[in-house]
C-alpha positions in Angstrom: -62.3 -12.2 -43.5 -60.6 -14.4 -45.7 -57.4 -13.5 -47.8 -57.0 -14.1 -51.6 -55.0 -17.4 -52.3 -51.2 -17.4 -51.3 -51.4 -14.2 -49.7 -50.7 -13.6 -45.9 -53.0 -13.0 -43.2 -52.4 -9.5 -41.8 -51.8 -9.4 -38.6 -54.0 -7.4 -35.7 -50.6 -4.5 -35.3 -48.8 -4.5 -39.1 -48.3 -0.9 -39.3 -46.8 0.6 -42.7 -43.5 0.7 -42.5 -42.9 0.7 -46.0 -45.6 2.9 -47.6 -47.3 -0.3 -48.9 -50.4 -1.6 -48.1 -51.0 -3.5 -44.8 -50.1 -7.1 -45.5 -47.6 -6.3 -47.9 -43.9 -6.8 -48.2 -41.3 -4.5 -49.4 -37.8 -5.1 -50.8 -35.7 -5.1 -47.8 -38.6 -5.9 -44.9 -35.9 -8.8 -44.2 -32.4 -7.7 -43.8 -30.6 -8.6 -41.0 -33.8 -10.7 -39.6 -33.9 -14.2 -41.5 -36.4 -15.4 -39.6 -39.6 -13.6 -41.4 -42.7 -12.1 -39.2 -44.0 -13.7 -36.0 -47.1 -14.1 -34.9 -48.4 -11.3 -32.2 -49.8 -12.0 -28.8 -53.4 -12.4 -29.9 -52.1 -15.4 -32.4 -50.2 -17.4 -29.2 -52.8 -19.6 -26.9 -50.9 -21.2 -24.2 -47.4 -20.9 -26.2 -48.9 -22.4 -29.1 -49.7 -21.0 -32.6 -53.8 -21.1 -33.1 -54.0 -22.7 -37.0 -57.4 -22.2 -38.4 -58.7 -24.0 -41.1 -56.7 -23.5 -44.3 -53.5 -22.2 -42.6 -50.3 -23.2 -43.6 -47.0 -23.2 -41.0 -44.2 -22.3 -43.2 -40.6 -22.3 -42.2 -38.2 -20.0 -42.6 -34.5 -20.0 -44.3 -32.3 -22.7 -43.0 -28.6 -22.5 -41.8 -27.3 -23.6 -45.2 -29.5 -21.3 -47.2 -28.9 -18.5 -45.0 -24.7 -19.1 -44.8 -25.0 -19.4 -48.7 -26.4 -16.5 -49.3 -24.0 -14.8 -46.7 -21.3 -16.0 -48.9 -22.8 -15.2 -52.2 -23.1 -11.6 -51.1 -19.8 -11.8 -49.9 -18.4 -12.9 -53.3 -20.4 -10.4 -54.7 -19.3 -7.5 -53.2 -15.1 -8.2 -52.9 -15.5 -9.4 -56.6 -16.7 -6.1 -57.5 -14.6 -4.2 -55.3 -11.3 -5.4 -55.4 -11.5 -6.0 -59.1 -12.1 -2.6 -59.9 -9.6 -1.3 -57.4 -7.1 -3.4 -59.0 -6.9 -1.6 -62.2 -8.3 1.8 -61.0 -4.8 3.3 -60.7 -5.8 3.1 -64.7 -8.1 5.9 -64.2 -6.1 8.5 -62.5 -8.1 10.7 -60.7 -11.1 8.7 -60.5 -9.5 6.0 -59.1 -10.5 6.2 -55.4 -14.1 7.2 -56.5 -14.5 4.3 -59.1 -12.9 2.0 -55.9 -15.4 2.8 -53.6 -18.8 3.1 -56.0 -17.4 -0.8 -56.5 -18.0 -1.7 -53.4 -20.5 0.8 -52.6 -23.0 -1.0 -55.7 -21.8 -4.5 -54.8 -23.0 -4.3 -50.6 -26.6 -2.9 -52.8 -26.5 -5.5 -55.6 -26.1 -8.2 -53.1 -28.5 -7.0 -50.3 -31.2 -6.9 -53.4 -31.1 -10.3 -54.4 -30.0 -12.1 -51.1 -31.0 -9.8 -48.7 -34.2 -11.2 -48.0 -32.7 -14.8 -47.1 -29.6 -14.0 -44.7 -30.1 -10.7 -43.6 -27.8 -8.8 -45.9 -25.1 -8.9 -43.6 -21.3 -9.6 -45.5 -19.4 -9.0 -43.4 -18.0 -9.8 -40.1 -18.4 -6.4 -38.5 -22.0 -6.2 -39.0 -23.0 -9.8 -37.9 -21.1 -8.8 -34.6 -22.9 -5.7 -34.2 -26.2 -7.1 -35.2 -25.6 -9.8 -32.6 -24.9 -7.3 -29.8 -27.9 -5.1 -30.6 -30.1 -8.2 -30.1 -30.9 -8.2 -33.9 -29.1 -11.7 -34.8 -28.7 -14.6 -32.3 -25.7 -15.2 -31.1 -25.1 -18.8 -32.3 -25.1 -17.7 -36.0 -22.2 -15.6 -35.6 -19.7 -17.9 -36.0 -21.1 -19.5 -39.0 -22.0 -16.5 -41.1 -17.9 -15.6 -40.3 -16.9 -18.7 -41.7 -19.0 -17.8 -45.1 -18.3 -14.4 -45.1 -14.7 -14.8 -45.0 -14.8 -18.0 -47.6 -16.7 -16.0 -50.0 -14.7 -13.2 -50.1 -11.5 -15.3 -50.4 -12.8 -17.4 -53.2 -13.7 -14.1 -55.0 -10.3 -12.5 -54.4 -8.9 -15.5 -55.6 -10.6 -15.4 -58.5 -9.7 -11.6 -59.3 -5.9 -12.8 -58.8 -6.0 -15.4 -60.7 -7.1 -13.2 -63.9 -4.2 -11.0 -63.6 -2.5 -10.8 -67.1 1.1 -11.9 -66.7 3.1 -9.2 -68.1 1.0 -6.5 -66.3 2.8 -6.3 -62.8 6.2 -6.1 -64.5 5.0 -2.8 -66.7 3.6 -1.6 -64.1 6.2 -1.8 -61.6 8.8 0.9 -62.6 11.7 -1.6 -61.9 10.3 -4.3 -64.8 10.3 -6.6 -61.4 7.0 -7.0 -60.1 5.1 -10.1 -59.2 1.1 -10.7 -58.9 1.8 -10.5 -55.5 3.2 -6.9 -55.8 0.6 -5.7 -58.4 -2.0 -7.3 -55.9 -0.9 -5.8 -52.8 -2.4 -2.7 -54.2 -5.9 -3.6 -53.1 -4.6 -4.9 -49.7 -5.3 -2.6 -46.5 -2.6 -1.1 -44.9 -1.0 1.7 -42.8 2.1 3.6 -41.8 4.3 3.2 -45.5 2.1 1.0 -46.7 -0.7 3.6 -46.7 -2.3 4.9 -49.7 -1.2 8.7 -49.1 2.2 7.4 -48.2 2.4 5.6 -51.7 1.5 8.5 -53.6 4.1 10.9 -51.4 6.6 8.9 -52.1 6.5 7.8 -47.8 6.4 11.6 -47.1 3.5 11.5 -45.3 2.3 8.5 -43.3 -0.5 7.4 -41.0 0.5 5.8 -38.0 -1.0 2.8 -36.2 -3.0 4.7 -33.8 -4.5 7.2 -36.9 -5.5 3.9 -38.3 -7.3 1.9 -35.6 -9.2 5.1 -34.7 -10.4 5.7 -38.5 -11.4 2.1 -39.0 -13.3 2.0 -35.5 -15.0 5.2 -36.0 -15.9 4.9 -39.8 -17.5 1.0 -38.9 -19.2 2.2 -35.9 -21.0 5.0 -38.0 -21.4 2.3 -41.2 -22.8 -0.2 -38.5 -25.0 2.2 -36.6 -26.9 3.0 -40.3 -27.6 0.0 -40.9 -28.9 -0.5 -37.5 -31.2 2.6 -37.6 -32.1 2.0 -41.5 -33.5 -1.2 -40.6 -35.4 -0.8 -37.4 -38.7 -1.8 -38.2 -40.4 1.8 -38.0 -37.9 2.8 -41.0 -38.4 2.4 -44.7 -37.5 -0.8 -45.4 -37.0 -0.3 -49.1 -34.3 2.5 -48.4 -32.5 -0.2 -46.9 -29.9 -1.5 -49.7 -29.7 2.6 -50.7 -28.4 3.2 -47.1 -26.2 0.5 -47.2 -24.7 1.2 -50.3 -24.2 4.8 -50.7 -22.9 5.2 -46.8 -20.6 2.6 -47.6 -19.6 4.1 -50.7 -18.9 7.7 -48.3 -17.2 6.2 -46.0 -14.7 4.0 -48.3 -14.3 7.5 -50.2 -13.2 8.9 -46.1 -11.0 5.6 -45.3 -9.0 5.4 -48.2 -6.2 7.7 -48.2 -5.5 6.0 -44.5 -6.1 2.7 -45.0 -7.2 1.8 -48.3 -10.6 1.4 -46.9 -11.8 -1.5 -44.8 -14.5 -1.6 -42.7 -15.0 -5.3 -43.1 -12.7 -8.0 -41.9 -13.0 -10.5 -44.7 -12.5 -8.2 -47.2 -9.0 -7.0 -45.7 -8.2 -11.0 -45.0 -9.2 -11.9 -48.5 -7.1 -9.4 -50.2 -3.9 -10.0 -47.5 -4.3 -13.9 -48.8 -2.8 -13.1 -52.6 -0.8 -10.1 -51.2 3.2 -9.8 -50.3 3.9 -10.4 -46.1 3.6 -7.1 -44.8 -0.5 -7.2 -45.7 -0.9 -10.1 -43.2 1.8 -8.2 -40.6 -0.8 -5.6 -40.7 -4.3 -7.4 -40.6 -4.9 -8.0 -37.5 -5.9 -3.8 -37.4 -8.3 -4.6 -40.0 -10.0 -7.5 -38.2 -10.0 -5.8 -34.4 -10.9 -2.1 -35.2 -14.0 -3.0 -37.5 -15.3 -5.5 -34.9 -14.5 -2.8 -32.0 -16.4 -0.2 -33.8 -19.8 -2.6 -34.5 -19.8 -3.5 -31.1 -19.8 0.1 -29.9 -22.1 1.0 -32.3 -24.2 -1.0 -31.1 -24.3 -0.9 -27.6 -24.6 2.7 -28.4 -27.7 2.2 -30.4 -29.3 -0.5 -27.7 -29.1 2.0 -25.3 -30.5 4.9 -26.8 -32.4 3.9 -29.4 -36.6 4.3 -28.0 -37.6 0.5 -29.0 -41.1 0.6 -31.0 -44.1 -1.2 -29.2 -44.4 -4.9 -29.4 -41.0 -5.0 -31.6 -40.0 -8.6 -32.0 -38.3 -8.3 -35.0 -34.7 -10.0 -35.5 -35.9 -12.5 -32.3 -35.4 -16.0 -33.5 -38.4 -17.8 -34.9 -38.4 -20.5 -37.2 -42.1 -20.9 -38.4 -44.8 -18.0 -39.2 -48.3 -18.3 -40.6 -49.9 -17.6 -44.2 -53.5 -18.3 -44.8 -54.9 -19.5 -47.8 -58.4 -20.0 -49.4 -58.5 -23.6 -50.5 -61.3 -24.0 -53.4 -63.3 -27.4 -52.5 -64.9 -29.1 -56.2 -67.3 -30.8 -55.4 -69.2 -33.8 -58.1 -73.0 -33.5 -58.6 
């Protein structure tokens, strides 16, 4: 049976993941797998592809696309986040909440529209853990870091550089502070540069080892969501709602201790335009988070029951559509 022009051939085990219609694709049926769908075993003769008539091999997103988009959503979501936690001390009370919806709607906004080309991934704790749970290869690790991390600078820079000049000296009580100072609000850090310690006036503090353990245990539980939200029997339209909203928790949990990581380039990013002590203090915010994806998913690899015939996230750089092609022909 032949398809309607441009649309793909379903294949012999689609099952409906999404609540659509076999053959369909939902928002989300991509993240963290760039590669697209692969053709089952009935599809492979001898390790090649069988390509009736009016099939067309497609490939899927390049390096380049795939490491732009990473930094896109990268810039997306510090932009969003560390801009409004910059000035959220404005609103009081709903400071910490405004902080983390920022983020929280900036990982969502992002995995919406770029999702579908990298993976949705932003940052370096997830890549990792997507690599270890066999979801990523292993040789695009490095390269989605490098955009991750320049994307998130470049939109931190950006937020610095829009700082209004007289507002860190009236906000400072001394009349003395610097962009630096006013900046290093949005940086992660613990001990007296903790949020709660800030607020008590250094009466209560979070030590080092409070720290590391909150940032490893809230990435391992952000990491294992995403894991389990997109395993190919899930929803995959729920996807950038997980993402989001858990995020959004979790920041809301993290804050008080460490102004909320989770995500190494976010805490480098902000440490770039932020006094010395931030970059003292980042190398907790670049080991716990990648400790805790790691975990999270060896964890998930060996517990989680793997569907039948699940391929997905294995690398594969071609997949097949069919098309009807209309012949015209003179009489």
């Amino acid at each position: 049976m032949t398809q309607p022009s441009g649309s793909p051939s379903p294949r012999p085990d689609d099952r409906d993941r999404t609540g659509a219609p076999s053959g369909a694709t939902a928002a989300g049926d991509d993240l963290l797998d760039p590669y697209g769908d692969e053709p089952t075993d009935d599809e492979l003769v001898d390790g090649g592809v069988v390509v009736p008539a009016g099939t067309v091999v497609s490939t899927g997103s390049g390096l380049l696309a795939r490491t732009g988009a990473e930094a896109f959503g990268s810039f997306v979501l510090v932009l969003l986040g560390l801009g409004i936690g910059l000035y959220a001390s404005f609103a009081h009370a709903a400071g910490s909440l405004v902080v983390a919806l920022g983020f929280g709607v900036g990982a969502l906004a992002a995995i919406i529209a770029v999702g579908h080309v990298s993976g949705g991934h932003f940052n370096p704790a997830v890549t990792l853990g997507a690599a270890v749970a066999g979801r990523t290869p292993w040789k695009d690790v490095l390269p989605y870091w490098v955009a991750q991390v320049l994307g998130a600078a470049v939109a931190a820079m950006v937020v610095f550089l829009t700082i209004p000049s007289g507002l860190p000296g009236l906000v400072d009580q001394s009349g003395s502070g610097t962009p630096r100072t006013f900046f290093s609000s949005v940086a992660n850090g613990f001990g007296e540069h903790s949020p709660l310690s800030t607020l008590s006036n250094g009466q209560v503090t979070f030590p080092l080892a409070i720290a590391l353990l909150v940032e490893a245990v809230a990435t391992a539980v952000f990491v294992g969501i995403i894991l389990g939200a997109t395993d190919r029997r899930a929803n995959a339209a729920h996807v950038p709602f997980a993402v989001g909203l858990s995020l959004t928790v979790l920041l809301l949990l993290t804050g008080p201790v460490t102004n909320g990581s989770l995500n190494p380039a976010r805490s480098l990013a902000a440490a770039i335009f932020s006094e010395g002590w931030a970059f003292g203090q980042l190398w907790l915010f670049v080991v716990a988070p990648l400790v805790g994806a790691a975990i999270a998913a060896l964890v998930y690899r060996a517990f989680a029951a793997q569907p039948v015939e699940d391929r997905l996230f294995e690398e594969k750089d071609e997949y097949v559509t069919t098309e009807d092609v209309l012949v015209v022909e003179d009489r």
